[in-house]
N, CA, C and O atoms as a GROMACS GRO file, in nm:
protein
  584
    1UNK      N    1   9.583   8.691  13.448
    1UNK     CA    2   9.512   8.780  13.360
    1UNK      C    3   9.441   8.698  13.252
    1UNK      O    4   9.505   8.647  13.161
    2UNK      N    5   9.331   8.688  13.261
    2UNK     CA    6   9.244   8.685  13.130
    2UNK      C    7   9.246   8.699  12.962
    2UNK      O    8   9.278   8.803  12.904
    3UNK      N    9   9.210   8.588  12.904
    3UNK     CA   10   9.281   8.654  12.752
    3UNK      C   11   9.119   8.596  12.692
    3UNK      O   12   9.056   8.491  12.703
    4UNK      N   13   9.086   8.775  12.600
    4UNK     CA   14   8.985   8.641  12.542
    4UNK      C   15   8.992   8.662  12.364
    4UNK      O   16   9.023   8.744  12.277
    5UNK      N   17   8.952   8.555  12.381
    5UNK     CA   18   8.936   8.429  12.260
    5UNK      C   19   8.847   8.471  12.146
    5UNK      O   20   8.727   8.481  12.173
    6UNK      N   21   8.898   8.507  11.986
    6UNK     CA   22   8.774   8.510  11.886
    6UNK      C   23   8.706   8.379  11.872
    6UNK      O   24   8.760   8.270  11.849
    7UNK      N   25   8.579   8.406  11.890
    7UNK     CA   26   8.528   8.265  11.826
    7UNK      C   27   8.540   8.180  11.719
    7UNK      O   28   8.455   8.203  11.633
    8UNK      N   29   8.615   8.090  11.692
    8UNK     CA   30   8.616   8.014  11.612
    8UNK      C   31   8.519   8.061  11.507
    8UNK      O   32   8.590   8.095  11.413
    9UNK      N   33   8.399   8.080  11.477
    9UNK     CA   34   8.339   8.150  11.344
    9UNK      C   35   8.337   8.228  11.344
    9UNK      O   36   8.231   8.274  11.302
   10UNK      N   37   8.437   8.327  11.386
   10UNK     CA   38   8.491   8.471  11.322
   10UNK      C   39   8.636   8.478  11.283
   10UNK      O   40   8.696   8.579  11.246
   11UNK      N   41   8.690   8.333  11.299
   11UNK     CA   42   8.856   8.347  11.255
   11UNK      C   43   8.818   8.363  11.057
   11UNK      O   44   8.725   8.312  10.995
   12UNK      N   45   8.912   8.437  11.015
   12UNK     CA   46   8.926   8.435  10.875
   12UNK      C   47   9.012   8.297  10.879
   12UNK      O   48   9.078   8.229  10.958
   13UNK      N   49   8.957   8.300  10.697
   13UNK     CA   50   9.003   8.077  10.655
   13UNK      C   51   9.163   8.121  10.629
   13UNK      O   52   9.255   8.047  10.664
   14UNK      N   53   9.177   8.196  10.592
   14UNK     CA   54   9.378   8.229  10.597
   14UNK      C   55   9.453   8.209  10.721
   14UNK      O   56   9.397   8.262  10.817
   15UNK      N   57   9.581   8.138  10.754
   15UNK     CA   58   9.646   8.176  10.888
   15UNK      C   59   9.762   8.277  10.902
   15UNK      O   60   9.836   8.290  11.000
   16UNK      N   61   9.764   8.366  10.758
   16UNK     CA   62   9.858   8.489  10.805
   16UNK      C   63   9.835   8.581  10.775
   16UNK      O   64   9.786   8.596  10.663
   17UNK      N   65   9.859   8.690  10.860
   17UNK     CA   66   9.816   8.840  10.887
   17UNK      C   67   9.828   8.922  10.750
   17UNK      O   68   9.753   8.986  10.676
   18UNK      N   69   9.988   8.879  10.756
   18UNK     CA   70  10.012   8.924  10.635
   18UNK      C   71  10.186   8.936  10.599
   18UNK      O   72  10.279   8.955  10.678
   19UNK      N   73  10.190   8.918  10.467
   19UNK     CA   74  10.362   8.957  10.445
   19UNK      C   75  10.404   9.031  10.358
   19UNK      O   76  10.335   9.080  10.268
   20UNK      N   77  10.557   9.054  10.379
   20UNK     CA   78  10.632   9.162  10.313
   20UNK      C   79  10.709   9.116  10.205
   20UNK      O   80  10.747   8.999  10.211
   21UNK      N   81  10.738   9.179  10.114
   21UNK     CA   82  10.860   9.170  10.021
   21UNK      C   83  10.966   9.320  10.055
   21UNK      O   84  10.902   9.413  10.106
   22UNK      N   85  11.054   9.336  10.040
   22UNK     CA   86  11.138   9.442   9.999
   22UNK      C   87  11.202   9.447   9.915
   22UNK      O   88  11.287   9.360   9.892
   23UNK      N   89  11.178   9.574   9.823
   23UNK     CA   90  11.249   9.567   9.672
   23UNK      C   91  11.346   9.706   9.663
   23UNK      O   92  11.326   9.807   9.732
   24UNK      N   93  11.441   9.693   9.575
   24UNK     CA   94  11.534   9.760   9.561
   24UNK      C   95  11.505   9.902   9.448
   24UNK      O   96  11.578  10.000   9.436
   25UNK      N   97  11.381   9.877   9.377
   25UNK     CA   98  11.311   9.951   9.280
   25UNK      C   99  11.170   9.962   9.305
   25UNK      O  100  11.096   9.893   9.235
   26UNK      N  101  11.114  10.044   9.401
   26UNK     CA  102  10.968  10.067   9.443
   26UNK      C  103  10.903  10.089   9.321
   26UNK      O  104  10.800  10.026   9.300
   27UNK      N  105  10.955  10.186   9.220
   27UNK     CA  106  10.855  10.214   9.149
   27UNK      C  107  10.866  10.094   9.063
   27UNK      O  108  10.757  10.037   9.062
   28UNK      N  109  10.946  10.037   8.996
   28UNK     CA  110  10.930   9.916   8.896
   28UNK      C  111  10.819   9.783   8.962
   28UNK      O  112  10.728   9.712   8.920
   29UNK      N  113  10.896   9.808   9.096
   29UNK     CA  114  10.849   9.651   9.201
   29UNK      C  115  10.637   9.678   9.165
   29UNK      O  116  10.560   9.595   9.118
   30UNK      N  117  10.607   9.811   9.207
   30UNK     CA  118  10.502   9.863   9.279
   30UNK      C  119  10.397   9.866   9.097
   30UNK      O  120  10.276   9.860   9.078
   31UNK      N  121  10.511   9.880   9.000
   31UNK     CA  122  10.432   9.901   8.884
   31UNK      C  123  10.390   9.725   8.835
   31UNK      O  124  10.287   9.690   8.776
   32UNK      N  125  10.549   9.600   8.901
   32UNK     CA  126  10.479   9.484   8.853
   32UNK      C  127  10.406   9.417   8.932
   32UNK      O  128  10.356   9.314   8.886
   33UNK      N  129  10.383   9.450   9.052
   33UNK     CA  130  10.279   9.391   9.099
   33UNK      C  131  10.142   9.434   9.092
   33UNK      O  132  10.055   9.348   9.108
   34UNK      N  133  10.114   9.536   9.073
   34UNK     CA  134   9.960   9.565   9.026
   34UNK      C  135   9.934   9.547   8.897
   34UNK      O  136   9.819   9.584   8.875
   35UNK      N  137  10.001   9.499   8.777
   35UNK     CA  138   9.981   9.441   8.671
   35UNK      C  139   9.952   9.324   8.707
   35UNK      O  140   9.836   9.289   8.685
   36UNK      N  141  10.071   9.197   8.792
   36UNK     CA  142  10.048   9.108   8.808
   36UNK      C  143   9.884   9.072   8.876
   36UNK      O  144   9.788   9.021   8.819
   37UNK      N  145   9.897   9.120   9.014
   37UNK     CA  146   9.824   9.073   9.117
   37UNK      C  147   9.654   9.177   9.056
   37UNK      O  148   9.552   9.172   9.125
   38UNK      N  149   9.658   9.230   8.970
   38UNK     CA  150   9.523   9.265   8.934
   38UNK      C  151   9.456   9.154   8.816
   38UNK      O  152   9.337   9.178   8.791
   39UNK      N  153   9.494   9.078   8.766
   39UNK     CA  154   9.434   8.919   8.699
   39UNK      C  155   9.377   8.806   8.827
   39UNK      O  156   9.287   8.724   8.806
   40UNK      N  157   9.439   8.818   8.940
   40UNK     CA  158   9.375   8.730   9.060
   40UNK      C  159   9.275   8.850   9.167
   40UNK      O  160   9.270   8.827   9.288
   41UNK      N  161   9.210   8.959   9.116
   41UNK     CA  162   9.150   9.072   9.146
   41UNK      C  163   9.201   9.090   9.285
   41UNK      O  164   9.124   9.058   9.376
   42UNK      N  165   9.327   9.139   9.316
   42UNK     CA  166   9.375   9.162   9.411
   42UNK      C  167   9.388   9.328   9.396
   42UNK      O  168   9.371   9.345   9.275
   43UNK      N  169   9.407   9.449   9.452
   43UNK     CA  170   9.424   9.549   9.413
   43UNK      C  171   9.499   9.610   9.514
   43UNK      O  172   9.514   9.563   9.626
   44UNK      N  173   9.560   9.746   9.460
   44UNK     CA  174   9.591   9.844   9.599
   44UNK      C  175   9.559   9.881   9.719
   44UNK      O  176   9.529  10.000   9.716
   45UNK      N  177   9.550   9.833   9.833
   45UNK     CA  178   9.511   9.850   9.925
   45UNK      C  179   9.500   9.986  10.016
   45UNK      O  180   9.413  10.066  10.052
   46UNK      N  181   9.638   9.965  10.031
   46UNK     CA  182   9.686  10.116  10.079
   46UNK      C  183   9.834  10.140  10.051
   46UNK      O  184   9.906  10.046  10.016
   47UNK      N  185   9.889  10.285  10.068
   47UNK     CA  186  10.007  10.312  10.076
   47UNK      C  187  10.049  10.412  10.173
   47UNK      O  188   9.976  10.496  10.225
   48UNK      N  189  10.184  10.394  10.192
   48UNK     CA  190  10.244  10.494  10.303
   48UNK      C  191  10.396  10.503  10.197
   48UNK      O  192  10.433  10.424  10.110
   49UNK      N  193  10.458  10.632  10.244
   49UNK     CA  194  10.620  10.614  10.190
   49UNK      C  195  10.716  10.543  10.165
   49UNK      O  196  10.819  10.518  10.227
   50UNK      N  197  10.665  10.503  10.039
   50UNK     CA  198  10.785  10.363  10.061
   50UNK      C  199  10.739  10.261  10.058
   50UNK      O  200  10.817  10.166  10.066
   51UNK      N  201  10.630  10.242  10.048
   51UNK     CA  202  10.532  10.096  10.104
   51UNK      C  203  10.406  10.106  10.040
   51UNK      O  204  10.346  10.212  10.021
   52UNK      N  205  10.363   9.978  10.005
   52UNK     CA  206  10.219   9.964   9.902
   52UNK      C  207  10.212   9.844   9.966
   52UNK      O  208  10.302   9.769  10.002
   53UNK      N  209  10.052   9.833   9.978
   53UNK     CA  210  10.000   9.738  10.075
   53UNK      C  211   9.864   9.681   9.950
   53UNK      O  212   9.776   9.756   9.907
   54UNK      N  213   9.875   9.572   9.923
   54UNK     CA  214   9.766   9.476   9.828
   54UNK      C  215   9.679   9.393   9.891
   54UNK      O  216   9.734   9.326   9.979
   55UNK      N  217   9.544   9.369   9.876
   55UNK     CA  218   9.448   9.294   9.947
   55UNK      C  219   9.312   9.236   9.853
   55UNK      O  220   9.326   9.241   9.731
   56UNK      N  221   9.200   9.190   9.901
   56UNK     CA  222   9.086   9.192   9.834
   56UNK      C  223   8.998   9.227   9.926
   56UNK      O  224   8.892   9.268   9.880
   57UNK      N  225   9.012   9.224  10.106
   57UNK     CA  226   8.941   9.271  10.170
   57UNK      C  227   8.990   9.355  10.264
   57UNK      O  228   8.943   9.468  10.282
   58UNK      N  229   9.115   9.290  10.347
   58UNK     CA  230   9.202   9.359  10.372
   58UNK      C  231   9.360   9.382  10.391
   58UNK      O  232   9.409   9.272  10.363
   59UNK      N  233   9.461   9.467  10.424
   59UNK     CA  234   9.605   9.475  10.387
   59UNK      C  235   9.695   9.292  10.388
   59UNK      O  236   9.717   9.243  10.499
   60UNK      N  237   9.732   9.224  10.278
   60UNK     CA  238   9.759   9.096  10.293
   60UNK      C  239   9.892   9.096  10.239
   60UNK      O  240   9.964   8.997  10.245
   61UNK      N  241   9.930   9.216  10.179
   61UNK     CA  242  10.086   9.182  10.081
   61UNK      C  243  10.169   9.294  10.077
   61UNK      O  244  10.130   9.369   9.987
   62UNK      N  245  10.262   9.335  10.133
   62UNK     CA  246  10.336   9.486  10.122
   62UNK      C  247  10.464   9.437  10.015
   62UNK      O  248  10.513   9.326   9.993
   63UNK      N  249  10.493   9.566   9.965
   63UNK     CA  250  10.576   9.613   9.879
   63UNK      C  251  10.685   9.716   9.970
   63UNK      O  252  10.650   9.794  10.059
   64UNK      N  253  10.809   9.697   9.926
   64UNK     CA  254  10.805   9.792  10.040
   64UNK      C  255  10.969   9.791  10.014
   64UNK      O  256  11.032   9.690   9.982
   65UNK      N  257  11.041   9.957  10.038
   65UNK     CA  258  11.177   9.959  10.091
   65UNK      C  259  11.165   9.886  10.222
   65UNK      O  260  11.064   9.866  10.291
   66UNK      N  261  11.331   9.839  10.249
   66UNK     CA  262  11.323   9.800  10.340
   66UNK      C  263  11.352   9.890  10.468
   66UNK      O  264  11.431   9.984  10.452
   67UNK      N  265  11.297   9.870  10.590
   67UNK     CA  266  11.272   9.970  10.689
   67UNK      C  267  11.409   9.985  10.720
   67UNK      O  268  11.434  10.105  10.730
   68UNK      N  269  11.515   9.909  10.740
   68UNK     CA  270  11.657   9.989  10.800
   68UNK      C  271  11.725  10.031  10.697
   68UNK      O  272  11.836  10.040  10.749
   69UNK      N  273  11.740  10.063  10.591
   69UNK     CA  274  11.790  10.118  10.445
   69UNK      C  275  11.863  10.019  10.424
   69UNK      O  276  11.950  10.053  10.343
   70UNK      N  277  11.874   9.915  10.453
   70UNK     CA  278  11.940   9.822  10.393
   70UNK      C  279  11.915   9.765  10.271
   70UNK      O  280  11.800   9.722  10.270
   71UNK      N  281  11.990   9.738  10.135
   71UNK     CA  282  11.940   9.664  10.050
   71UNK      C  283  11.859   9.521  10.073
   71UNK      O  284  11.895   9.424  10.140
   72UNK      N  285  11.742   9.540   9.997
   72UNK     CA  286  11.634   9.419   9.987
   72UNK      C  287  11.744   9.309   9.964
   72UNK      O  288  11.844   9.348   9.904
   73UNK      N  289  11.742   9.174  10.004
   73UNK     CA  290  11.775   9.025   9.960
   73UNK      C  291  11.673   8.959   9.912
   73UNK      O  292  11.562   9.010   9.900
   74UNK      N  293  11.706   8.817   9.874
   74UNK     CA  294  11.594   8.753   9.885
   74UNK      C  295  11.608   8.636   9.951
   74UNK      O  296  11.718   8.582   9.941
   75UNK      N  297  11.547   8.597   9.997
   75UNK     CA  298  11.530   8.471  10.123
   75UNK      C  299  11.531   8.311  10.040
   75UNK      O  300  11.441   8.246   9.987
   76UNK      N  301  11.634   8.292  10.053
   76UNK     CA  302  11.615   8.156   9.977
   76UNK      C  303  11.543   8.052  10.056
   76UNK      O  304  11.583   8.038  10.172
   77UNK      N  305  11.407   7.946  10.003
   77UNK     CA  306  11.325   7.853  10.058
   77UNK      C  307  11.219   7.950  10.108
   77UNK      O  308  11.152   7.915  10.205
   78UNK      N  309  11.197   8.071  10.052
   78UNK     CA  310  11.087   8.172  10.082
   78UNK      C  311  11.032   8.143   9.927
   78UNK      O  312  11.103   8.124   9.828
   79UNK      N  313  10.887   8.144   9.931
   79UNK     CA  314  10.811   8.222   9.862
   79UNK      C  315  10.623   8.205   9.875
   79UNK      O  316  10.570   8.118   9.944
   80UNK      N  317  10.553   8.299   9.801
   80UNK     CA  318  10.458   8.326   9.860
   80UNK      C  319  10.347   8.293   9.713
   80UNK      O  320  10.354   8.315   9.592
   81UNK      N  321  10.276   8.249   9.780
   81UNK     CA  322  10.198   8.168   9.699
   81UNK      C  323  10.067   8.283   9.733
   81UNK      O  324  10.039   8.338   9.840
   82UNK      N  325   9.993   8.296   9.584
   82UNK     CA  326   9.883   8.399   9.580
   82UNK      C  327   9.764   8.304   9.543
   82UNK      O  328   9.786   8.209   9.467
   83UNK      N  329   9.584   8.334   9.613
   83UNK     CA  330   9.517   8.236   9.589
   83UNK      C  331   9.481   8.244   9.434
   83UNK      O  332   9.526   8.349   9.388
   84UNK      N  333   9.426   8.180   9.354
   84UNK     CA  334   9.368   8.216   9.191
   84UNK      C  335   9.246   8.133   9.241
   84UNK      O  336   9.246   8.055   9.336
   85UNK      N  337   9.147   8.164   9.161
   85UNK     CA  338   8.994   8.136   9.172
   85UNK      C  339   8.968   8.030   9.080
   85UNK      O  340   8.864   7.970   9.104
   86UNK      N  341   9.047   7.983   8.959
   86UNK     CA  342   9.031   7.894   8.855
   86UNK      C  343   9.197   7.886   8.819
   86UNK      O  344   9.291   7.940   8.878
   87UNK      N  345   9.197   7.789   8.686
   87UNK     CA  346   9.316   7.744   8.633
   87UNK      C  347   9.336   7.853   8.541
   87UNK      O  348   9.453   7.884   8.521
   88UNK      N  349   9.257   7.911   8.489
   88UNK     CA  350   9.243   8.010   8.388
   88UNK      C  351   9.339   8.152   8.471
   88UNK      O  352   9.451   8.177   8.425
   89UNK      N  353   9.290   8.231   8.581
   89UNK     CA  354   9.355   8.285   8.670
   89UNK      C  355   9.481   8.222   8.694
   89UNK      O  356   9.550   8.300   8.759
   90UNK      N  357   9.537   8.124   8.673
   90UNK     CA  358   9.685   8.118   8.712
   90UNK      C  359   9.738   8.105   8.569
   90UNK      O  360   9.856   8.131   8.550
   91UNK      N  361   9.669   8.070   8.476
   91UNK     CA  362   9.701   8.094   8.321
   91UNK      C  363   9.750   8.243   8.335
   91UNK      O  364   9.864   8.282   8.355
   92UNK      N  365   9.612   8.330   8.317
   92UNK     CA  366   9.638   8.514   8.309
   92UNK      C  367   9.760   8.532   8.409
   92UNK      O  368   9.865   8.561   8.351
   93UNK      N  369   9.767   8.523   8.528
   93UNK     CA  370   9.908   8.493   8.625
   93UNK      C  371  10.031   8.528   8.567
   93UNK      O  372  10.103   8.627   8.579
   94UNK      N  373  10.038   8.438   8.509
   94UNK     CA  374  10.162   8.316   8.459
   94UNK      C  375  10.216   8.450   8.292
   94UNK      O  376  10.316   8.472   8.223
   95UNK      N  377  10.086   8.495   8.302
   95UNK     CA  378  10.169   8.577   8.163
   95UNK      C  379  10.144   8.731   8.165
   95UNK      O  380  10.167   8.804   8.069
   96UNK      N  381  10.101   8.765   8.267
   96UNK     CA  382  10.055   8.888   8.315
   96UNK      C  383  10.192   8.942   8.361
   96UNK      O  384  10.241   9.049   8.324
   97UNK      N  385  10.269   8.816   8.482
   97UNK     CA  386  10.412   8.831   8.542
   97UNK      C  387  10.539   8.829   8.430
   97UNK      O  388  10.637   8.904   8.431
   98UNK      N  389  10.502   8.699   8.311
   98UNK     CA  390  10.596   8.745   8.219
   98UNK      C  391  10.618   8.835   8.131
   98UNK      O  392  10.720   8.869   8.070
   99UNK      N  393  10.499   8.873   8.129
   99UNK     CA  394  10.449   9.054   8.031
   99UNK      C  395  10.527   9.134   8.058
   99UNK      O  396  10.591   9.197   7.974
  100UNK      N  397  10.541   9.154   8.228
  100UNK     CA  398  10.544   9.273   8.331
  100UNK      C  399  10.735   9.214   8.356
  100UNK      O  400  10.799   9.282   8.437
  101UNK      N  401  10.775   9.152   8.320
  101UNK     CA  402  10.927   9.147   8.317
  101UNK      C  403  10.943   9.019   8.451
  101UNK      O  404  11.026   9.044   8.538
  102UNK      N  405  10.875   8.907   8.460
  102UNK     CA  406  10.983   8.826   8.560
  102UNK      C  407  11.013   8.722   8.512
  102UNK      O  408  10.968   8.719   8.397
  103UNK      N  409  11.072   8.623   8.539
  103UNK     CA  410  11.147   8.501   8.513
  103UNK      C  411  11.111   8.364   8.572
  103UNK      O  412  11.134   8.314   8.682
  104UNK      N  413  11.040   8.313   8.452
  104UNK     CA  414  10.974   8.166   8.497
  104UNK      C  415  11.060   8.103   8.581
  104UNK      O  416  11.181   8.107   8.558
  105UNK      N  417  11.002   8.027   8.707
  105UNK     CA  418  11.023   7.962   8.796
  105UNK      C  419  10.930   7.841   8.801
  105UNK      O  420  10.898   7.797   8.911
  106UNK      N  421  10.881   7.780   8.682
  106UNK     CA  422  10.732   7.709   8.650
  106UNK      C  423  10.627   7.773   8.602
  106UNK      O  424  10.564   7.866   8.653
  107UNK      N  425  10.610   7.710   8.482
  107UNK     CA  426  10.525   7.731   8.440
  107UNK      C  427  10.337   7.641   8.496
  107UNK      O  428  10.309   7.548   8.572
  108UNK      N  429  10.273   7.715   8.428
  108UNK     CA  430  10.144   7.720   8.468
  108UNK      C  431  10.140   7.546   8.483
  108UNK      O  432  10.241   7.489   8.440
  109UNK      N  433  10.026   7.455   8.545
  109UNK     CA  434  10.002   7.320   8.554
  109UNK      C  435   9.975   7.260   8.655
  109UNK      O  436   9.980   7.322   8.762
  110UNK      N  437   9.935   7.106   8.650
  110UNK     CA  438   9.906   7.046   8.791
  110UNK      C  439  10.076   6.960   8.841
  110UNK      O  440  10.153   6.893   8.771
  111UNK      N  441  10.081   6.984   8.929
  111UNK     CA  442  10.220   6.923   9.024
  111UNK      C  443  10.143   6.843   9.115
  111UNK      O  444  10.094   6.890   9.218
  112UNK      N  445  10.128   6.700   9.075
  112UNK     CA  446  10.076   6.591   9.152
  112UNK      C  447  10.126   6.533   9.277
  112UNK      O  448  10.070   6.449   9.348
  113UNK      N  449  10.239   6.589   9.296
  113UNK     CA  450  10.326   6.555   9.424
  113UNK      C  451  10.272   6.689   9.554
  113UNK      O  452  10.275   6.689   9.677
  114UNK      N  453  10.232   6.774   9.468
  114UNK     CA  454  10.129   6.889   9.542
  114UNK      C  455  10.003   6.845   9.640
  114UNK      O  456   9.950   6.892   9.741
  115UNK      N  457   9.980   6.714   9.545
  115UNK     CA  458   9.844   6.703   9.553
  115UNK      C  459   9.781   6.692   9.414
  115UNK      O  460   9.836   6.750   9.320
  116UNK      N  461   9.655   6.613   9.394
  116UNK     CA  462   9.601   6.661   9.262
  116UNK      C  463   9.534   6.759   9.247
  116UNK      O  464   9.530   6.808   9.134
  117UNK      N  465   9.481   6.804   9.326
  117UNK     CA  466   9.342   6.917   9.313
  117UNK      C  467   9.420   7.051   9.277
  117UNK      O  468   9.371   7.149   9.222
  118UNK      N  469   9.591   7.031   9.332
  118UNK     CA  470   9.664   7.156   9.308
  118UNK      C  471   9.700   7.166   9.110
  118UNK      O  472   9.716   7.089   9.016
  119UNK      N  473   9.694   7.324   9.138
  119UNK     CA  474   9.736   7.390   8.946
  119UNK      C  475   9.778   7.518   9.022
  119UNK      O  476   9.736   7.598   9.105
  120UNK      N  477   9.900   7.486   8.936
  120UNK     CA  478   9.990   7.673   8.995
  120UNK      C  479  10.122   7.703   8.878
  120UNK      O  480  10.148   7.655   8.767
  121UNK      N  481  10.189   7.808   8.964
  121UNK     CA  482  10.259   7.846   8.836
  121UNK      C  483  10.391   7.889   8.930
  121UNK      O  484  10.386   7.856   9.049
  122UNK      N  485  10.489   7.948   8.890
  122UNK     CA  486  10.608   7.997   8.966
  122UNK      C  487  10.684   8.126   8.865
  122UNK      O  488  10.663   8.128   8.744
  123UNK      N  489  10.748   8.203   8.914
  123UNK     CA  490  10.787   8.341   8.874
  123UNK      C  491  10.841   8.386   8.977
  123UNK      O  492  10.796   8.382   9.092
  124UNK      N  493  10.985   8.452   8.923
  124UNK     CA  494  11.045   8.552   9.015
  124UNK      C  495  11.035   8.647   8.951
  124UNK      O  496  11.046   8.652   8.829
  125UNK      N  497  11.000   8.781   9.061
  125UNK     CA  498  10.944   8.886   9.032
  125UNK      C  499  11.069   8.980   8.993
  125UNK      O  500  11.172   8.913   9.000
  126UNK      N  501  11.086   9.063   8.968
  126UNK     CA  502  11.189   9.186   8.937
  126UNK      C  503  11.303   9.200   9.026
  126UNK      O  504  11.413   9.236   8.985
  127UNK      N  505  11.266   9.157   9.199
  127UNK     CA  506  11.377   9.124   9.258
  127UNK      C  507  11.440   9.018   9.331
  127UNK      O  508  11.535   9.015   9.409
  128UNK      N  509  11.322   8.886   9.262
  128UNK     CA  510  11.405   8.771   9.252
  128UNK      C  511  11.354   8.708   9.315
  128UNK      O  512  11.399   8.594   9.326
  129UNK      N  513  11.201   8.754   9.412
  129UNK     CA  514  11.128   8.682   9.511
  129UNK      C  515  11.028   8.584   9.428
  129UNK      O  516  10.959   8.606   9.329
  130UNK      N  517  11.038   8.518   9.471
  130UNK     CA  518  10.975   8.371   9.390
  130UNK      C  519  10.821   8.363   9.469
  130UNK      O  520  10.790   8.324   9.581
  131UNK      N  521  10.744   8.417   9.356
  131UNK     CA  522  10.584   8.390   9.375
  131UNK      C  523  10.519   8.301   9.288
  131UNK      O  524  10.570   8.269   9.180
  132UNK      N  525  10.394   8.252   9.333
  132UNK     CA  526  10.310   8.160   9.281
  132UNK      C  527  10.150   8.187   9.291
  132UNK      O  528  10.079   8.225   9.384
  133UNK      N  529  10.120   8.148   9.146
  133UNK     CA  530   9.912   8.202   9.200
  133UNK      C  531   9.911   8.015   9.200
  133UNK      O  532   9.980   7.926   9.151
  134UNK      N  533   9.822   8.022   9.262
  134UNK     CA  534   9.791   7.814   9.268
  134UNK      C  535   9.640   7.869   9.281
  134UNK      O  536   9.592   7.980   9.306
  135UNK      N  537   9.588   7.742   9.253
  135UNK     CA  538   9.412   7.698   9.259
  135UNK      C  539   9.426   7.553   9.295
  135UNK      O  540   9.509   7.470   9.256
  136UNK      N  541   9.313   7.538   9.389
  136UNK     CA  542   9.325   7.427   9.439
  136UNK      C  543   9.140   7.401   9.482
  136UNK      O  544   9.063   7.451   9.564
  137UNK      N  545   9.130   7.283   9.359
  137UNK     CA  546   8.993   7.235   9.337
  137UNK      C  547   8.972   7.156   9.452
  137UNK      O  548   9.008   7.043   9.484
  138UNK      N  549   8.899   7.252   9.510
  138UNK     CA  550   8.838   7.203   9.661
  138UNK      C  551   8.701   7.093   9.626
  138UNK      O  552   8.665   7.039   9.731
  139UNK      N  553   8.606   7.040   9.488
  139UNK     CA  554   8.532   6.998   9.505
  139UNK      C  555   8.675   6.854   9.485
  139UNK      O  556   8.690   6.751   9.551
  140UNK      N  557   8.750   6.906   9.375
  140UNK     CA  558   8.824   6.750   9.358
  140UNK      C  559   8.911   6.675   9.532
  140UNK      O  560   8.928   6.560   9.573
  141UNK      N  561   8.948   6.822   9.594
  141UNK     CA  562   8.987   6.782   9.726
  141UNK      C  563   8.907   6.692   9.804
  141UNK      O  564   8.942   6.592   9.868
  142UNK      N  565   8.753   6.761   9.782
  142UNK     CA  566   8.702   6.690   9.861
  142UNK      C  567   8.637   6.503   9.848
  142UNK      O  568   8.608   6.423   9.936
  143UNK      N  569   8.635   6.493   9.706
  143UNK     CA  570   8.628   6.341   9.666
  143UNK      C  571   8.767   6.263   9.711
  143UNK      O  572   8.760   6.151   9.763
  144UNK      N  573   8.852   6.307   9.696
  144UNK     CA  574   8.966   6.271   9.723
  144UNK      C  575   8.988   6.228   9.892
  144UNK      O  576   8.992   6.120   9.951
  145UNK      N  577   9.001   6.374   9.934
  145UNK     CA  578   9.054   6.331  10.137
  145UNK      C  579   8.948   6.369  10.206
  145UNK      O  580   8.971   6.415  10.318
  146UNK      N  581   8.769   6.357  10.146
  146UNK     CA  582   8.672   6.380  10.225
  146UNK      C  583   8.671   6.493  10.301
  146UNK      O  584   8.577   6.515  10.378
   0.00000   0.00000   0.00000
């Protein structure tokens, strides 16, 4: 059987569909992430019961009970890094998340072991999932590793 193939210039520059969090407080979870994730103009995407879906073009980040009623965990050596457009955007980030109630995990800056071109920040959110906005100066990338 036959499989066919998107063309290479129609793949989007991201390689994942998309991911989940599950939180134990929808409405708190659902109120700090659209505080947070609206400074990197990310917005509401969609929602279903239970579930809020965030994007800029399309569904990239759910919120969400978890589907077997089990209490949310959190995945230790998980976390999810959000893009920021400037250093300034992971500045607003960085205090948008501590405004909105989470708990520095790093603060805003460049981490040279990242890379140099990398500037990001770290925060666990309300239920402990450890996110990051990063910017990553693609003109400095490119003097750097061509």
């Amino acid at each position: 059987m036959a499989t066919t193939e998107m063309p290479k210039s129609d793949l989007p520059e991201n390689i994942v569909s998309h991911l989940s969090v599950g939180t134990n407080n929808f409405d708190a979870a659902t109120a700090f992430y659209d505080k947070v994730l609206a400074v990197l103009d990310i917005k509401r995407f969609m929602e279903h019961p239970g579930a809020v879906c965030y994007g800029r073009a399309y569904p990239e980040f759910w919120v969400q009970t978890p589907i077997d009623g089990r209490p949310a965990t959190v995945g230790n050596g998980f976390h999810i890094g959000f893009i920021a457009t400037s250093k300034a955007a992971v500045d607003a980030f960085y205090q948008a998340a501590m405004a909105a109630g989470a708990t520095d995990d790093g603060e805003p800056g460049p981490r040279p072991h990242y890379g140099e071109p990398y500037y990001g920040c770290f925060v666990r959110d309300l239920d402990g999932h450890k996110i990051e906005a990063t910017y990553w100066d693609v003109e400095m990338a490119a003097k750097i590793y061509g």
